[in-house]
DODREN-578228 format. One record per residue (C-alpha): residue number from 1; chain; x, y, z. Coordinates in Angstrom, 2 decimals. Layout:
BEGIN
+-----+--------+---------+---------+---------+
! num ! cadena !       X !       Y !       Z !
+-----+--------+---------+---------+---------+
! NUM !      A !       X !       Y !       Z !
...
+-----+--------+---------+---------+---------+
% end
This chain:
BEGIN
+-----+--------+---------+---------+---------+
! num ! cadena !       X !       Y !       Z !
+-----+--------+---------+---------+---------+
!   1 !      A !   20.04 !   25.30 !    5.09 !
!   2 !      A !   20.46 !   21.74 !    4.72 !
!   3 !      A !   17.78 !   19.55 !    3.07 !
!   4 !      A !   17.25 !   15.61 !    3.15 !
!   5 !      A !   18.09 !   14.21 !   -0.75 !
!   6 !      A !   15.62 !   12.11 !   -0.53 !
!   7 !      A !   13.24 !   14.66 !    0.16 !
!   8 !      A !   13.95 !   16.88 !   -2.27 !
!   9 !      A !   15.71 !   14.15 !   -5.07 !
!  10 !      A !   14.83 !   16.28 !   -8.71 !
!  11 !      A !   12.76 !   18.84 !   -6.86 !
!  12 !      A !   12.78 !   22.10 !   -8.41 !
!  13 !      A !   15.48 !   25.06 !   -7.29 !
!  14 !      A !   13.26 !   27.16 !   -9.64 !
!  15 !      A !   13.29 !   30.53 !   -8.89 !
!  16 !      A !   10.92 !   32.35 !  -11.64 !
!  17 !      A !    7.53 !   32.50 !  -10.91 !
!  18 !      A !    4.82 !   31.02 !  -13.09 !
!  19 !      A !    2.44 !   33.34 !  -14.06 !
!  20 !      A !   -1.15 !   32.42 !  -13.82 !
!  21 !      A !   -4.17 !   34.64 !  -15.14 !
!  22 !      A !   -5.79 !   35.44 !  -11.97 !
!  23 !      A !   -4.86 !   36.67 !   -8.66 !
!  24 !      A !   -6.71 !   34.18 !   -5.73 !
!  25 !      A !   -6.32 !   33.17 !   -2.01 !
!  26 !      A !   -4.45 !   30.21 !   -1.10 !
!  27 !      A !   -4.56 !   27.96 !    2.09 !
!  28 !      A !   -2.50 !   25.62 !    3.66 !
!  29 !      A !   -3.05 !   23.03 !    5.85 !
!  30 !      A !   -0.70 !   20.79 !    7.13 !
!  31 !      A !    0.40 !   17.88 !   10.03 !
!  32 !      A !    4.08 !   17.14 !   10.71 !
!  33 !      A !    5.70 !   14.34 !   12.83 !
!  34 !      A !    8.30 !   14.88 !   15.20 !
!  35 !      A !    7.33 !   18.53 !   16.16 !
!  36 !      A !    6.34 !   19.80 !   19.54 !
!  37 !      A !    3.69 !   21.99 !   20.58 !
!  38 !      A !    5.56 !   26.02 !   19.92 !
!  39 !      A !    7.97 !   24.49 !   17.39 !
!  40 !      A !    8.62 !   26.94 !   14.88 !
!  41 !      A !    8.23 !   26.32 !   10.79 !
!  42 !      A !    9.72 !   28.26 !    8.01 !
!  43 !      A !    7.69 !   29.08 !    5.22 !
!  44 !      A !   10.42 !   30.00 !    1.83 !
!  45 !      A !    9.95 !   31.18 !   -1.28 !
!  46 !      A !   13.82 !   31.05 !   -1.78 !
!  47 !      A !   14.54 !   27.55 !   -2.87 !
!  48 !      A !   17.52 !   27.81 !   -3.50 !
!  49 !      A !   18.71 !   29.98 !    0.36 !
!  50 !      A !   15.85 !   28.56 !    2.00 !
!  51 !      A !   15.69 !   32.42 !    3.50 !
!  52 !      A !   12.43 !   32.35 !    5.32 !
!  53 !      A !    9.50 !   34.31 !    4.30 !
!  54 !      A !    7.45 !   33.46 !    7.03 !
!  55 !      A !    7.18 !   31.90 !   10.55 !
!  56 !      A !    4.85 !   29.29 !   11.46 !
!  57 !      A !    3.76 !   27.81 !   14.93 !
!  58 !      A !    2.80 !   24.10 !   15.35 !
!  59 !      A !    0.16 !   23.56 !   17.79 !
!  60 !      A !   -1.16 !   19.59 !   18.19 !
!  61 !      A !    1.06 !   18.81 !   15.69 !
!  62 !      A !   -0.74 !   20.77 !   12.85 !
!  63 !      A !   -0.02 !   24.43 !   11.09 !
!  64 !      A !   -1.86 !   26.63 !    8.98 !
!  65 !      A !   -1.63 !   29.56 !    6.86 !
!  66 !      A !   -3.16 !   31.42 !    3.92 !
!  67 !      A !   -2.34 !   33.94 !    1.48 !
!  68 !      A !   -2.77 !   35.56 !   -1.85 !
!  69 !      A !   -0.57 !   35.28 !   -5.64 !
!  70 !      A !   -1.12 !   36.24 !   -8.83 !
!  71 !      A !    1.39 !   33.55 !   -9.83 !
!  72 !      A !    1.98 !   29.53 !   -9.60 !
!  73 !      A !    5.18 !   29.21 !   -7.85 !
!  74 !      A !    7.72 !   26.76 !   -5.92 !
!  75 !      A !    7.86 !   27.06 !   -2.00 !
!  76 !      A !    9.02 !   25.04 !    0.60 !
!  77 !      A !    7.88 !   24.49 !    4.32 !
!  78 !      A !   10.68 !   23.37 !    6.19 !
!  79 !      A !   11.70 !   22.82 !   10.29 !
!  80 !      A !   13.18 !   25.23 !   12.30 !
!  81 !      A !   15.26 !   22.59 !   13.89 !
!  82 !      A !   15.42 !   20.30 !   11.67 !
!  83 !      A !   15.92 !   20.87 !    8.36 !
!  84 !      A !   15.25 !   17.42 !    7.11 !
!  85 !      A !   11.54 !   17.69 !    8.25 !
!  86 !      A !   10.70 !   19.85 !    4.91 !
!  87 !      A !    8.02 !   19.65 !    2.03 !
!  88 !      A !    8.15 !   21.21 !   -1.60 !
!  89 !      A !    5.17 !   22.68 !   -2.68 !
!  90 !      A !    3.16 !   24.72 !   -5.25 !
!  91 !      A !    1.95 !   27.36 !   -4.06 !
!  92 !      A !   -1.28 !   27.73 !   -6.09 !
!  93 !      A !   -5.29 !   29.09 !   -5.64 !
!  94 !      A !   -6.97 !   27.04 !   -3.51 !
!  95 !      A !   -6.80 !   24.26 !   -0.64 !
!  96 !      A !   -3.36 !   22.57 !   -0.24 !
!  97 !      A !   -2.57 !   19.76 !    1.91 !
!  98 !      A !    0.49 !   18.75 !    3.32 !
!  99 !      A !    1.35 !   15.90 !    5.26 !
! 100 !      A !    5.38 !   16.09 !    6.41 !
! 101 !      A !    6.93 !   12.98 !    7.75 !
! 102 !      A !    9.94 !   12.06 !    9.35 !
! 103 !      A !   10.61 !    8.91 !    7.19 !
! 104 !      A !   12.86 !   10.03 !    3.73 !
! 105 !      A !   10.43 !   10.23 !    1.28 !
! 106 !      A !    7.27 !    9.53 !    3.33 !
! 107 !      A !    5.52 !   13.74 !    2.97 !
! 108 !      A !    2.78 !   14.56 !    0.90 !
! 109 !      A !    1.74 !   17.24 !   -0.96 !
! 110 !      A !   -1.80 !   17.61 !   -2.64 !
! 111 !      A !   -5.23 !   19.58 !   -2.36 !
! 112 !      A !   -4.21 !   21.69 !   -6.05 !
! 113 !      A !   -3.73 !   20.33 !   -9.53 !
! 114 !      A !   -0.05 !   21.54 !   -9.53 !
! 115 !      A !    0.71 !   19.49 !   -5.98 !
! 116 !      A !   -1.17 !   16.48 !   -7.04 !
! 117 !      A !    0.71 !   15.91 !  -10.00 !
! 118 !      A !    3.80 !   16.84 !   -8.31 !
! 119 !      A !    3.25 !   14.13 !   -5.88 !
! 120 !      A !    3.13 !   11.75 !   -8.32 !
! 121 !      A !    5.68 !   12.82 !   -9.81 !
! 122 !      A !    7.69 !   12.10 !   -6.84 !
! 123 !      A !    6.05 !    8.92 !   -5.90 !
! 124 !      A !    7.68 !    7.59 !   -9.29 !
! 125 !      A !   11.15 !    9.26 !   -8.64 !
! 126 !      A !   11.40 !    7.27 !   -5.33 !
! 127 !      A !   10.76 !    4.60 !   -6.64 !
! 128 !      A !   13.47 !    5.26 !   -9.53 !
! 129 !      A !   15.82 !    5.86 !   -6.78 !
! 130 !      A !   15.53 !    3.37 !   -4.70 !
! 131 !      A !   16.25 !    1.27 !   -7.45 !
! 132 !      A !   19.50 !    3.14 !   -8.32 !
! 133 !      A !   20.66 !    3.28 !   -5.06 !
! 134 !      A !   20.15 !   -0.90 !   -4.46 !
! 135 !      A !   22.31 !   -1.29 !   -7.74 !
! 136 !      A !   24.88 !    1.66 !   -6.81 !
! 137 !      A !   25.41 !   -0.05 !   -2.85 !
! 138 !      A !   26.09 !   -3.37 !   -4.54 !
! 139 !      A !   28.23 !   -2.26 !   -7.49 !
! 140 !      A !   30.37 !    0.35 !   -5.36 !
! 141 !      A !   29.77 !   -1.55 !   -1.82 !
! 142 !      A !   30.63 !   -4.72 !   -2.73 !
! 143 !      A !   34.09 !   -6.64 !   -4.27 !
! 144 !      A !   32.08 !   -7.39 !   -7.52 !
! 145 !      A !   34.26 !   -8.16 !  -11.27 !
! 146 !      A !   34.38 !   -5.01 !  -13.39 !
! 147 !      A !   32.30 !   -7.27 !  -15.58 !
! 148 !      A !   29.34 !   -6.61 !  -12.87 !
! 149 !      A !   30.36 !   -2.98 !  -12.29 !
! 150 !      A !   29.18 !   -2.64 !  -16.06 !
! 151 !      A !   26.20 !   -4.60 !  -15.79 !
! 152 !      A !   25.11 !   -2.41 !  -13.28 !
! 153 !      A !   26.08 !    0.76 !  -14.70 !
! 154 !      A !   23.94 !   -0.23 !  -17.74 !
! 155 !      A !   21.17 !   -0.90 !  -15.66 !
! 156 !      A !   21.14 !    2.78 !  -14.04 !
! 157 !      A !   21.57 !    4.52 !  -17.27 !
! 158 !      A !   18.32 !    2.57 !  -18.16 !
! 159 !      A !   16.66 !    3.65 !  -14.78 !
! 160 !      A !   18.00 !    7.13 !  -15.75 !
! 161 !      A !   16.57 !    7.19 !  -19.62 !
! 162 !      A !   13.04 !    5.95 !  -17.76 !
! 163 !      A !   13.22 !    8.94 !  -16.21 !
! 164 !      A !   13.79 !   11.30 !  -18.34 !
! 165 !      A !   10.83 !    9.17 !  -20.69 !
! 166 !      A !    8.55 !    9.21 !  -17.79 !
! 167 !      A !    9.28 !   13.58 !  -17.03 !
! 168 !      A !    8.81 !   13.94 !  -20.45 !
! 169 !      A !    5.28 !   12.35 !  -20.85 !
! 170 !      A !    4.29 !   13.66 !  -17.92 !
! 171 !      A !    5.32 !   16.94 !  -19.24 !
! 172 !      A !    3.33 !   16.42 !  -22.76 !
! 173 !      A !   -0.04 !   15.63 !  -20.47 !
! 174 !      A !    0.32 !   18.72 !  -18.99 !
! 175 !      A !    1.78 !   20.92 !  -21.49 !
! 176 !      A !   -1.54 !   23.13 !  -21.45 !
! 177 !      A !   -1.39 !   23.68 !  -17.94 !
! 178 !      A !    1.00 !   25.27 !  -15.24 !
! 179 !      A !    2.73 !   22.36 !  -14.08 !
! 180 !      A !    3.98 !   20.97 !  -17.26 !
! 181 !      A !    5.01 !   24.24 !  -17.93 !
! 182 !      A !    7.03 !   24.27 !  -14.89 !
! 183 !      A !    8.54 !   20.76 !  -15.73 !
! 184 !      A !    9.47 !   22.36 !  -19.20 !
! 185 !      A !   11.50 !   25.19 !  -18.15 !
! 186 !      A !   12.94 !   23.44 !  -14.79 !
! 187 !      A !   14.85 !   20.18 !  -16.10 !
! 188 !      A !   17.64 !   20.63 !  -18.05 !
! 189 !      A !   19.20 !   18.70 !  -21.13 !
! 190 !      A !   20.02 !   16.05 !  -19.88 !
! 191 !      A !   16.63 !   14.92 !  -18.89 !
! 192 !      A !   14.69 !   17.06 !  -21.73 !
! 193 !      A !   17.09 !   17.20 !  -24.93 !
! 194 !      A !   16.69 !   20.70 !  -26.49 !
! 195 !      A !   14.41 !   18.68 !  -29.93 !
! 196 !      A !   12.02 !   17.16 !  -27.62 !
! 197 !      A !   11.89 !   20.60 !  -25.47 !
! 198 !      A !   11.58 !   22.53 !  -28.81 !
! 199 !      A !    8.75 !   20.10 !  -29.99 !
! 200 !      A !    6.87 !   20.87 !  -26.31 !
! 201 !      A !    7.24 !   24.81 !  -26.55 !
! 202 !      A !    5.40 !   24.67 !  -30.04 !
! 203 !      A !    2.17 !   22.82 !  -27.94 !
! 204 !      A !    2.04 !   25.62 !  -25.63 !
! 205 !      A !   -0.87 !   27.64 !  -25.42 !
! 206 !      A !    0.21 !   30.68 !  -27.29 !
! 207 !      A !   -0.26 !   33.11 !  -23.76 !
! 208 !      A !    2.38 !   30.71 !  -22.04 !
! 209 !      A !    4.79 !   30.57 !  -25.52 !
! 210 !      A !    4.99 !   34.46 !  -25.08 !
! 211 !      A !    6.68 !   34.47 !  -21.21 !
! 212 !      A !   10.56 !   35.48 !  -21.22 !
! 213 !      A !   11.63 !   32.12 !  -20.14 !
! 214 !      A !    9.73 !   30.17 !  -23.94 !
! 215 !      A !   11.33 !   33.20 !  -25.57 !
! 216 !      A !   14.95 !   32.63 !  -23.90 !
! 217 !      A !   14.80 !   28.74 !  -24.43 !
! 218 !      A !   14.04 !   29.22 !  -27.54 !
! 219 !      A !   16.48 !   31.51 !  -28.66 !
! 220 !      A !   19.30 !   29.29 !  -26.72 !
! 221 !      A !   18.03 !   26.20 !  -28.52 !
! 222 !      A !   19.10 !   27.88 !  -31.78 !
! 223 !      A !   22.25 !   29.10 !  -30.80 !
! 224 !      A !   23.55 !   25.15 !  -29.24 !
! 225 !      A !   22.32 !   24.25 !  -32.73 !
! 226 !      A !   25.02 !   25.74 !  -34.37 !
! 227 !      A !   27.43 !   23.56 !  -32.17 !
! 228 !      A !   25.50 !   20.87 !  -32.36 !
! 229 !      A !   26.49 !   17.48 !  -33.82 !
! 230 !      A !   26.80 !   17.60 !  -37.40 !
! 231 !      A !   27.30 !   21.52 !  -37.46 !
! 232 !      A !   30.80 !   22.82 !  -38.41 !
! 233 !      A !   32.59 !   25.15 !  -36.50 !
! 234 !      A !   33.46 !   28.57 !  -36.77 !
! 235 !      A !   37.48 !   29.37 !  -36.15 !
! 236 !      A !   38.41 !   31.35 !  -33.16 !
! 237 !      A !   41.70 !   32.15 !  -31.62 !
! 238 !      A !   42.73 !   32.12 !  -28.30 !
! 239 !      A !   46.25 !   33.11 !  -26.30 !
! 240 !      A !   48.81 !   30.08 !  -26.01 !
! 241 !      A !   50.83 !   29.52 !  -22.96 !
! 242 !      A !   53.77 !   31.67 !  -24.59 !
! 243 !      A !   50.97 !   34.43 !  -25.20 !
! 244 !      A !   50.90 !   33.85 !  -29.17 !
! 245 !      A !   47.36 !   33.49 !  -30.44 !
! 246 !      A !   46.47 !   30.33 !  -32.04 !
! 247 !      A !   43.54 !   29.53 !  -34.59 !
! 248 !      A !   41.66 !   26.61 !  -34.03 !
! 249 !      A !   41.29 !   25.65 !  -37.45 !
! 250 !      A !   45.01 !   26.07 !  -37.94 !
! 251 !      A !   45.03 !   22.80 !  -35.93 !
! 252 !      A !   42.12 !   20.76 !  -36.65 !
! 253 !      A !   42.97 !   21.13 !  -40.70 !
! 254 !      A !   46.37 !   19.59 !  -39.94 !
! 255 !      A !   44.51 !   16.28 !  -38.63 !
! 256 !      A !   42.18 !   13.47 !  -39.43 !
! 257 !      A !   40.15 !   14.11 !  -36.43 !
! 258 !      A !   40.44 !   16.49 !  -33.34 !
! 259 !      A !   39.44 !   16.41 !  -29.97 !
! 260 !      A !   38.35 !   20.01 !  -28.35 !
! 261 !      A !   39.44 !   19.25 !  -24.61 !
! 262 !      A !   37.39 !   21.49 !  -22.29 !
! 263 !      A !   39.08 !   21.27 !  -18.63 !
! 264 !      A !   41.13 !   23.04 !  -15.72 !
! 265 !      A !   43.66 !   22.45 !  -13.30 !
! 266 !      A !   41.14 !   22.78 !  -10.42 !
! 267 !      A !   38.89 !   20.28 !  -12.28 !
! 268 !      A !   39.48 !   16.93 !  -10.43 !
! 269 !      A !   37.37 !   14.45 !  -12.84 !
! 270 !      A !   39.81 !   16.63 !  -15.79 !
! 271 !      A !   42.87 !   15.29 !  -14.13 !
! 272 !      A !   41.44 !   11.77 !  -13.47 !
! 273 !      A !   40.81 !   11.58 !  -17.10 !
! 274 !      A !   43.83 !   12.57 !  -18.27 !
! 275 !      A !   46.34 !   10.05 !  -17.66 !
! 276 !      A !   43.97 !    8.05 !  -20.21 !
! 277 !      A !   43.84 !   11.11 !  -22.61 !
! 278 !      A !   47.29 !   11.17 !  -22.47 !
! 279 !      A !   47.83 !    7.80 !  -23.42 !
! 280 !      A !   44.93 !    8.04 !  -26.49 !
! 281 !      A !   47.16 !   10.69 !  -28.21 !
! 282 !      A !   50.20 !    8.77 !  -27.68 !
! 283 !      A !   48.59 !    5.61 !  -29.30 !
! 284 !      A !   46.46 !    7.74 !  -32.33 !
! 285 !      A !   48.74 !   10.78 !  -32.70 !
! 286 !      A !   50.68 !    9.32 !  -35.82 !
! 287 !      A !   47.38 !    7.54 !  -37.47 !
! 288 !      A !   45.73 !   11.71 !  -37.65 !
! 289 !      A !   44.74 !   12.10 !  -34.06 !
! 290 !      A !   45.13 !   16.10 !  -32.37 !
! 291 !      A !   44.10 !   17.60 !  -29.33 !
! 292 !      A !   43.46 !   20.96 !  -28.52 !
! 293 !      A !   42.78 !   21.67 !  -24.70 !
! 294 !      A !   41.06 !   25.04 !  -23.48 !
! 295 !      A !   41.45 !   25.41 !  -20.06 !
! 296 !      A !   38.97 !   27.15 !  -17.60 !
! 297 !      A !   41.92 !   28.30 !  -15.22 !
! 298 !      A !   42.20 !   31.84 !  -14.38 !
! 299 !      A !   45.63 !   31.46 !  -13.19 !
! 300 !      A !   48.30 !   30.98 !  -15.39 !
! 301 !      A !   50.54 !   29.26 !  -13.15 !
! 302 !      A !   48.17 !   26.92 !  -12.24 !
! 303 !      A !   47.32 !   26.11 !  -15.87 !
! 304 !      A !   51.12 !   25.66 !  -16.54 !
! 305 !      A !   51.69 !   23.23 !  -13.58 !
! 306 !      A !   48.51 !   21.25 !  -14.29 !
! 307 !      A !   50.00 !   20.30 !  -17.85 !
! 308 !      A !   53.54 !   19.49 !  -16.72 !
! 309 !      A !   51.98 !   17.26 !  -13.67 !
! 310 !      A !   50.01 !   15.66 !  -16.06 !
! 311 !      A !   52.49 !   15.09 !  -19.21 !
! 312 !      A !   50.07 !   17.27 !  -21.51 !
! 313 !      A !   52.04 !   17.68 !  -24.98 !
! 314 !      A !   49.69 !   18.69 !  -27.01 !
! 315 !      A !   48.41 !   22.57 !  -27.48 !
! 316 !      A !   46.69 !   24.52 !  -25.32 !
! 317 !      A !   44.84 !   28.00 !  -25.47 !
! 318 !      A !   42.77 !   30.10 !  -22.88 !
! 319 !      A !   41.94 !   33.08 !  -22.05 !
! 320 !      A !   42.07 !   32.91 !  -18.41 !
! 321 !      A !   38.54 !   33.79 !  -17.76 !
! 322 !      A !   37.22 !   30.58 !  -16.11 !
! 323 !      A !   33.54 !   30.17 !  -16.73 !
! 324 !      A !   33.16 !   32.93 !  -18.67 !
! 325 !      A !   35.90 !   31.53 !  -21.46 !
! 326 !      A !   34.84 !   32.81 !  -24.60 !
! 327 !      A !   35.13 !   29.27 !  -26.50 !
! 328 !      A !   33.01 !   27.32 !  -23.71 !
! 329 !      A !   30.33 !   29.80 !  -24.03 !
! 330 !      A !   30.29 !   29.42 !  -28.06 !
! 331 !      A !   29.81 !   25.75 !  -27.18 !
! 332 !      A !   27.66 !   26.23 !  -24.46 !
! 333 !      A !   30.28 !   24.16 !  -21.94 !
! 334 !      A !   28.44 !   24.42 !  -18.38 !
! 335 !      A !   30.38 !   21.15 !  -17.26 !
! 336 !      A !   34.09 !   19.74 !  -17.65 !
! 337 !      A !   35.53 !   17.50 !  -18.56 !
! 338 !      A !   33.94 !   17.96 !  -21.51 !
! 339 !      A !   34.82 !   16.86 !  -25.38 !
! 340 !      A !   34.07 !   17.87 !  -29.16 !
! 341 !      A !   35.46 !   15.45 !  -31.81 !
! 342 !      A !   35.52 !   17.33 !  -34.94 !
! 343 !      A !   36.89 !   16.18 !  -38.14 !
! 344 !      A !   39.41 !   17.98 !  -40.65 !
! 345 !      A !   36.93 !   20.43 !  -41.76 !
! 346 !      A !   35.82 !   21.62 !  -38.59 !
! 347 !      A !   32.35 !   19.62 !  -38.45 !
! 348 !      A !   31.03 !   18.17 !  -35.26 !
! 349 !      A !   31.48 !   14.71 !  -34.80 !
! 350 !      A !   30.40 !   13.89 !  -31.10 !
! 351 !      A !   30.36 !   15.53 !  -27.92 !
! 352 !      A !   30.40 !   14.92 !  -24.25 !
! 353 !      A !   32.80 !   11.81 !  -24.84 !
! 354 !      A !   35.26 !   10.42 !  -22.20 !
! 355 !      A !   36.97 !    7.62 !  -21.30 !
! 356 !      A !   36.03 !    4.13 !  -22.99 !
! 357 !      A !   33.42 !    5.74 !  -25.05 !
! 358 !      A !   36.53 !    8.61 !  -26.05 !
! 359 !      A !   38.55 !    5.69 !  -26.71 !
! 360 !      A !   36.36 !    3.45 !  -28.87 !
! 361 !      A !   35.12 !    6.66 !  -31.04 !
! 362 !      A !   38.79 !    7.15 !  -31.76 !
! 363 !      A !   39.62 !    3.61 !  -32.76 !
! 364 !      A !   36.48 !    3.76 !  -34.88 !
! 365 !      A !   37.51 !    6.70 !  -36.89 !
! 366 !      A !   41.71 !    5.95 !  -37.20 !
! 367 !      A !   41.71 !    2.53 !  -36.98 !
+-----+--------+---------+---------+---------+
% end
């Protein structure tokens, strides 16, 4: 199933339910544009399929249906023939309204407390984007200096830091309630870092701080604390291309500062990067610069070829289990490229550098 971005932009693929107290009757009504008299609409509970649940008929250009839940949970009603004409809901006790349009952006949700909020919600995320996509078409669409290219990357990661501000208040107003509970356990890091989410599970009301998902957060929350900045790492091995095991710490001890290089042959921003990695260790290698790269490959071969195309020189280590390497689940990894700058006694220094900022960090500390 394919869904309009605009549509959906930051709408949730959450598929846990959020438990409510009571079990009550729902009811939808709704208009759509651009549908026929007989045109069939799929009702889904599966976000993230969009496998149908239910069948709907539009007669005058209206539909209608009603049911029961004991829980407050994402659904979606969407077009049988065309997927763009689609709206994101709550489905919640009482009346809910939905209005879908054929313009990007244009449907409405309301009726509940859960859909009102969530249409504002996305009233101020189109806005956000529209603003991000008018800098993004001028920056990438246009022959502008690099000096420009900067200016206007600055100016999204502003727009993007709003965002995450603006989900995070509107998270705190509703922290007693289902929706900002949703909002708590749907966006990840990067929009809610895990001291701000930790702060926001502790004003939960103490039925909601019990569910599996508060328990879960909070017990992953401690764990990426001990690979946090600042924390110090523990030493692990891992095989070397020539099958020896090498220690980690055996490494990082013999330099000033390391970088932990996260990638994989099949990782195309990895290989991008590289050629300026490369060039980093050739500059800082004799002023107490190492690099350590685990690779996410499961092939061997692959892994091997990837560092001779690329002129890697420095060590390597996996244990050819892709995603489920042991190191980038002790660092909680779920993206690469992906960097940890320790120093000579193991402790964390930065993560999630690359390129200029890689670069600067390095000069800072050798320099």
């Amino acid at each position: 199933m394919k869904v309009s971005l605009t549509s959906i932009l930051y709408s949730a693929l959450f598929l846990g339910a959020l438990t409510a107290c009571q079990s009550n009757t729902y009811q939808v009504k709704g208009t759509i544009e651009g549908a026929a008299d007989g045109d069939t609409l799929f009702f889904t509970t599966d976000m993230q399929s969009g496998i149908p649940s239910d069948t709907l008929i539009v007669e005058h250009g209206k539909f209608s249906f009603s049911g029961e839940s004991d829980s407050v949970y994402m659904a979606m009603v969407y077009s049988a023939k065309r997927n763009e004409l689609n709206a994101p809901f709550f489905v919640e006790p009482g009346k809910i309204s939905i209005d879908i349009k054929e313009t990007p952006g244009a449907s409405r949700v309301g009726g509940t407390m859960c859909n009102d909020q969530w249409q504002v919600l996305n009233d101020s995320v189109m806005t956000i984007g529209k603003e991000i996509n008018k800098i993004a078409e001028h920056i990438y669409g246009n022959n502008v200096t690099f000096e420009e290219q900067q200016k206007g990357m600055e100016q999204i990661e502003q727009l993007n830091k709003r965002f995450s501000a603006m989900v995070i208040g509107i998270t705190e107003k509703n922290i007693d309630n289902e929706f900002g509970y949703f909002l708590l356990t749907y966006y990840p890091e990067e929009l809610i870092d895990n001291e701000t989410r930790l702060s926001l599970i502790k004003k939960l009301p103490e039925q909601m701080r019990k569910r599996a998902a508060i328990l879960q957060y909070e017990e992953s929350i401690a764990a990426a604390s001990e690979t946090a900045e600042g924390a110090t790492i523990t030493d692990f091995s891992m095989p070397t291309p020539d099958g020896t095991s090498l220690s980690i710490m055996s490494e990082i001890s013999q330099h000033r500062i390391t970088i932990i290089d996260f990638w994989a042959s099949w990782c195309g921003p990895c290989r991008q990067d590289m050629p300026a990695v490369v060039e980093l260790y050739k500059q800082y290698k004799d002023k107490g610069l190492g690099i350590v790269g685990i690779s996410l490959d499961e092939s061997k071969d692959d892994w091997m070829a990837a560092t001779k195309q690329l002129n890697i020189t420095w060590p390597q280590m996996s244990d050819l289990q892709g995603w489920d390497n042991a190191a980038a689940r002790q660092f909680s990894v779920t993206s690469i490229p992906h960097t940890i700058v320790v120093n000579q006694q193991g402790k964390i220094l930065r993560r999630g550098l690359r390129g200029e900022a890689l670069a600067a960090f390095v000069a800072e500390q050798l320099d």
